[in-house]
N, C-alpha and C positions, 0 to 999 in steps of 0.2 A: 175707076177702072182698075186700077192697082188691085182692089181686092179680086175682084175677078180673075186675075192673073193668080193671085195666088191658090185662089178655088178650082181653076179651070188647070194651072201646072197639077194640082197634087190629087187632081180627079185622073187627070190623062194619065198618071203615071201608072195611079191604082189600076187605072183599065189593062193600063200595058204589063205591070204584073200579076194582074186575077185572070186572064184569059191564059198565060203560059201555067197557070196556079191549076185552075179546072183542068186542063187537060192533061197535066202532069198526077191528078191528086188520081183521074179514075185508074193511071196505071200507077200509082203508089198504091190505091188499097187493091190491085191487083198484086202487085209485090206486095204487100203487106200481106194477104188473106194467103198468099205462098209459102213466105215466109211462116206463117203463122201455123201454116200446115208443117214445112219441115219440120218446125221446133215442134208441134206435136207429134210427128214419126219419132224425131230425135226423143220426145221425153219418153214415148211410148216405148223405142228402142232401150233407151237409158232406165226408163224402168223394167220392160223383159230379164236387160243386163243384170243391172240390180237382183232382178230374183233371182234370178240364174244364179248369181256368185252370193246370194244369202242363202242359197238351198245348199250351194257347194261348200259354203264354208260352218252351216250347220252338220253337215254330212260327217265334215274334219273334224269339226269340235266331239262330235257325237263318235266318232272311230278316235281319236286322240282319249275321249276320257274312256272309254270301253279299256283302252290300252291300257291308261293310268292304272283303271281297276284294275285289268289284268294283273299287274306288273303290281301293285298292292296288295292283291290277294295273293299274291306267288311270294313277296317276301313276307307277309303274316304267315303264311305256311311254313315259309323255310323257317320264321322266327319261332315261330309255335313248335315245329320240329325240334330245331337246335334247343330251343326251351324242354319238351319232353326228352329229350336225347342226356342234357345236363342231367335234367331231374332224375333219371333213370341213374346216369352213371351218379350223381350225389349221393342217392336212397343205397346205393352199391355199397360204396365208401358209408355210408352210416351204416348199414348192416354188420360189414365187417368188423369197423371201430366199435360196434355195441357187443361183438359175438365174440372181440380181442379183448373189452373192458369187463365181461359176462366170464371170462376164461381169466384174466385178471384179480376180477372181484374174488374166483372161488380159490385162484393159490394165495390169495392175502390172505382170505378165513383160515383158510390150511396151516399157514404160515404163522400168524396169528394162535390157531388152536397149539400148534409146534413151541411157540414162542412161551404160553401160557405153561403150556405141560413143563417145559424147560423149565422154567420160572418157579414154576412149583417143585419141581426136582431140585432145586440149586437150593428153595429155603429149605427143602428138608435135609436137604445133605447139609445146609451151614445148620440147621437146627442140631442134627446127630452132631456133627464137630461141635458145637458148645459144648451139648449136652455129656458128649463125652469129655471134652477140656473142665469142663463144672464136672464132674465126678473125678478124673484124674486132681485135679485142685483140690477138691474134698478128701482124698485119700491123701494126698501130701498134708492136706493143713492135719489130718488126723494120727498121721504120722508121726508129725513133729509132735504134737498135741501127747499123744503117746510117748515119745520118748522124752517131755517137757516132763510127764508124770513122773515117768521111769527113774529120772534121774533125779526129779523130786522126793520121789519115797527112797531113792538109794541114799540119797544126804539127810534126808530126816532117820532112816534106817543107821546111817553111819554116824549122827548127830547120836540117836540114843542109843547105839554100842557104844559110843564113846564115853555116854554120863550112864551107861550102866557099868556096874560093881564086877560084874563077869569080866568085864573087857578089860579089868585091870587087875595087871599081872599079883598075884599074894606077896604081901612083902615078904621080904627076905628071912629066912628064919635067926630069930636073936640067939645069939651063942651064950649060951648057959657059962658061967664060970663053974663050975665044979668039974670041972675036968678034974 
């Protein structure tokens, strides 16, 4: 009988928890099939939400980058500007410096042909100054040359007065004695 007791305790007990079990289970899958409905409102809601704030936040991305662009093409402009604005005033500045070095170039030639002509003028004037220094030198060597002669043929001149017989006085006359 022992076993009995223990088949007949754990049969009783099951009885006494499957009967609070069934009548509990038909209102749990009533709470559950509620429940199961909220969470689908909820996910239906949660996803409406969802779109709703993926539609609003594509909206911002989509007006933020239009902005970007805007505000990119507005400094490509102003850069592009400022870039034609230089290059204009640069081209300015090299016109000038080409039309000051064009205006330069043509007093250097000038200057140049001045310098040339000068140059040429100074060797002819040092040329005439030789050329007359070399004929005044010539007329002096020729000078001397001349009176080298001069006074050459005067002591060859005075040489043969001197061994000629004219140049020497008639001796004295010899006194005759008959007086």
């Amino acid at each position: 009988m022992k076993k009995w007791l223990y088949v007949i305790s754990v049969g009783g007990l099951t009885i006494l928890f499957v009967i609070p079990y069934l009548a509990s289970r038909k209102e749990a899958e009533a709470k559950e099939k509620e429940r199961l409905a909220v969470a689908a409102k909820a996910a239906s809601d949660l996803a409406e939400r969802k779109k709703q704030d993926e539609e609003k936040a594509r909206k911002d991305a989509e007006d933020r980058e239009n902005k970007r662009k805007a505000e990119e093409k507005a400094k490509e402009e102003e850069t592009r500007r400022k870039w034609d604005e230089q290059g204009q005033e640069i081209q300015k500045d090299t016109d000038g410096f080409l039309a000051r070095a064009d205006k330069a170039s043509k007093e250097v030639s000038r200057l140049e042909a001045d310098l040339d002509s000068l140059r040429k003028l100074r060797e002819k004037t040092n040329r005439e100054a030789f050329d007359s220094a070399k004929l005044v030198e010539k007329a002096t060597v020729e000078k001397q040359t001349a009176e080298l002669r001069t006074q050459y043929l005067l002591e060859q001149i005075v040489a043969r007065a001197a061994a000629s017989s004219m140049a020497k006085p008639p001796a004295p006359p010899v006194a005759t004695n008959g007086k």
